[in-house]
N, C-alpha and C positions, 0 to 999 in steps of 0.2 A: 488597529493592531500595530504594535510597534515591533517592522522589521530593522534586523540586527544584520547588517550587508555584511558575506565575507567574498571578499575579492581571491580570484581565479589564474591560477597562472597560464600560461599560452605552453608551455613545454610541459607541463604536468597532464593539461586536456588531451594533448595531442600522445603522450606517453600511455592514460587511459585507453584513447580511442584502438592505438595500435595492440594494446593489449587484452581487448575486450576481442579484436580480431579475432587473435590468436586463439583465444578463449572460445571461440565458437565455429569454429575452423572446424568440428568434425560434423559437424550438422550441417543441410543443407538450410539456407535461409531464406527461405521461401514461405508464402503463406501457406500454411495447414488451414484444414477448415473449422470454421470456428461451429460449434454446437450450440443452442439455445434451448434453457430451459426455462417455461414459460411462469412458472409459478414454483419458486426456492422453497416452501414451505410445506408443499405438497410430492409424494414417492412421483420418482420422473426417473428416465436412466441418462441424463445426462449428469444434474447434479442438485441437490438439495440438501439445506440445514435443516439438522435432525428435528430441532424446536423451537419452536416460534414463538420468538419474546415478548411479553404482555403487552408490549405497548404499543409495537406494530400491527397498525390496522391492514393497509395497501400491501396488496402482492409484489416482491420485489422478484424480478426476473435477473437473468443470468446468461452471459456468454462464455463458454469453454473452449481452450483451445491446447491441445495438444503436442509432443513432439516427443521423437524416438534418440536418444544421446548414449555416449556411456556413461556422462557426466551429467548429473540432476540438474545442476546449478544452468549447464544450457540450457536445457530443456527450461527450464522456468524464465532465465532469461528472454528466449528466445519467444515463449508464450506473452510474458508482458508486454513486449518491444511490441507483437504484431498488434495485441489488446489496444495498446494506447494508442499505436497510430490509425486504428480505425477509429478511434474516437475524433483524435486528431483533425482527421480528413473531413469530415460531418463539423466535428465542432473547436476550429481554429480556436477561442477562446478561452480555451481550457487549457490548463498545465497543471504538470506535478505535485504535489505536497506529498513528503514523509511523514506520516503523524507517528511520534515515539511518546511513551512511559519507560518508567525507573523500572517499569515490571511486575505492581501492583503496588499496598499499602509495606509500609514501612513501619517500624517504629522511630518516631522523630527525634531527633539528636541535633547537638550544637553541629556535629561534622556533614547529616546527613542534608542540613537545611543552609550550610555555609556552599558546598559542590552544588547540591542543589540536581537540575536536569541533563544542562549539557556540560558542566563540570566533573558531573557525575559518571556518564556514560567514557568522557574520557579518559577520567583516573580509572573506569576501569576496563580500559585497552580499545574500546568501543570505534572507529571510524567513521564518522559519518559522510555523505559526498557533500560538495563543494556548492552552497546557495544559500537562498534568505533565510535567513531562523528568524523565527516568533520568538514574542516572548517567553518567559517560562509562567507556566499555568500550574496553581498546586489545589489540592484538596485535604481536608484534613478530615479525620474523624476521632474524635479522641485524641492519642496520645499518636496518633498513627497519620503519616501523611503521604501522598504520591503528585510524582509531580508528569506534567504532559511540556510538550510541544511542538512545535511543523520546522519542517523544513522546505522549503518551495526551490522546486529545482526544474531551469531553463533546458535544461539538455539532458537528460536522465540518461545515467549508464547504466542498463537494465542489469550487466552482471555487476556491478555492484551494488548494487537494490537486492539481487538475489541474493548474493553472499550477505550481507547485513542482514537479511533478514531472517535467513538460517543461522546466525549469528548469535543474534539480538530477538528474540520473536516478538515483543512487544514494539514491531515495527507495522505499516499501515498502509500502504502505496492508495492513494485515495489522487480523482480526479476532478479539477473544480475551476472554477472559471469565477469565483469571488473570496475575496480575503475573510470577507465576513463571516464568512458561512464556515470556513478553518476555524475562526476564533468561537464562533458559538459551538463548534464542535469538541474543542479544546476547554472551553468555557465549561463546558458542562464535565466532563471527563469521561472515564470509562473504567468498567473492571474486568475481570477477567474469566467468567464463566465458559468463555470457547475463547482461546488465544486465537485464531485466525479470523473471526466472526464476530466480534462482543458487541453485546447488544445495545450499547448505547448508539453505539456508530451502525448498527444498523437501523436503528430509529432515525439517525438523520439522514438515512440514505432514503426513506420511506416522505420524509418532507422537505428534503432538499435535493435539489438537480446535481448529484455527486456520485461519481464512480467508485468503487472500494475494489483494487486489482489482489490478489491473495494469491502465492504460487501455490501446486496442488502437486502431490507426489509424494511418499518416500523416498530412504534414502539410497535403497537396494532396488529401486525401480529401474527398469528398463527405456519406460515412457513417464514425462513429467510435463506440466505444463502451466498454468494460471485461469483463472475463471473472474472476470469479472459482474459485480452485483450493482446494478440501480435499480430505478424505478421500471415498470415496464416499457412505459412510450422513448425512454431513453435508452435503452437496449435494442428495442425494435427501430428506432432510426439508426443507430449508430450499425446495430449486425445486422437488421433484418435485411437489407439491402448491399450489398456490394457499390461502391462510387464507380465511373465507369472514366 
């Protein structure tokens, strides 16, 4: 995979971090408890996808975790942040990736194929945070094309993850510990039948060791928070246990 390094400023990181503070200043930051449900595809009352896409065989399990704001965008924040670092703590190995799309198929044009993915998202207002971009990955079908690809990030500023991705929804907070397995995942693409869920990428959650983090809440909600999908035995190491 050919990363595209974008260099990070020291008074920019430091300007984010103080302002993500602030941003979460009305919430307590403390762990809430995380819920597990054992089987996504099957009625549970913690959390499950309504249908279960053809090509997924393996039961993918899930962790939920909650939080009370007046502001959504904490609340989800606040839910990834504690998500990732339980994974974190279990599996040092692993970091970040953004997976984005244009937002589905297109009709192809000289303009639309010149901006392309991340030319494209910029022209139109798009922000993305600060780390390695992949290449751009496209599909065509017809006269029609879509383009994908990662962004891998050292330090994730979960409100900015949140806002992007209430933003932008053809955004992906995925967890992975191989460049490969982003590129096959990108490689292959995805549509758009559940904007939070698509089934492409839940088929590689089903045969690759890869987290899929998705904020969960509307916008007139009270309580909002994130639910993360793998495989089972990756869910039950990382939630089923508490590190001590």
């Amino acid at each position: 995979m050919t990363l595209e390094a974008t260099t990070s400023d020291k008074t920019t990181l430091k300007t984010e971090a103080l302002t993500l503070t602030t941003q979460l200043a009305d919430i307590m930051i403390t762990d809430n408890k995380i819920e597990i449900a054992k089987k996504i595809y099957e009625q549970n009352d913690v959390f499950n996808v309504s249908s279960k896409p053809a090509r997924v065989r393996t039961a993918l399990s899930a962790a939920l975790v909650e939080y009370r704001s007046t502001n959504l965008l904490n609340c989800h924040a606040s839910a990834m942040d504690q998500l990732y670092h339980q994974v974190i703590s279990y599996l040092p190995e692993y970091t970040c990736w953004l997976l984005l799309s244009n937002g589905g198929m297109v009709k192809s044009s000289r303009i639309v194929e010149y901006y392309r993915l991340w030319d494209g998202l910029d022209k139109g207002g798009i922000t993305l945070p600060l780390g390695q971009r992949t290449k751009e990955y496209s599909l065509k079908n017809g006269n029609e094309i879509q383009y994908f690809g990662a962004t891998q990030l050292k330090n994730p500023n979960f409100f900015h993850i949140a806002k992007l991705i209430s933003t932008h929804a053809s955004t992906h907070l995925t967890l992975s510990k191989s460049n490969s397995v982003v590129e096959k995942i990108l490689g292959d693409g995805w549509s758009y039948g559940s904007i939070k869920h698509p089934d492409k990428i839940l088929y590689h959650l089903e045969n690759e060791s890869v987290f899929l983090i998705t904020p969960i809440g509307e916008f007139d909600d009270t309580e909002g928070g994130a639910v993360t999908i793998a495989r089972s035995e990756l869910i039950q190491k990382c939630y089923g246990i508490r590190p001590t």
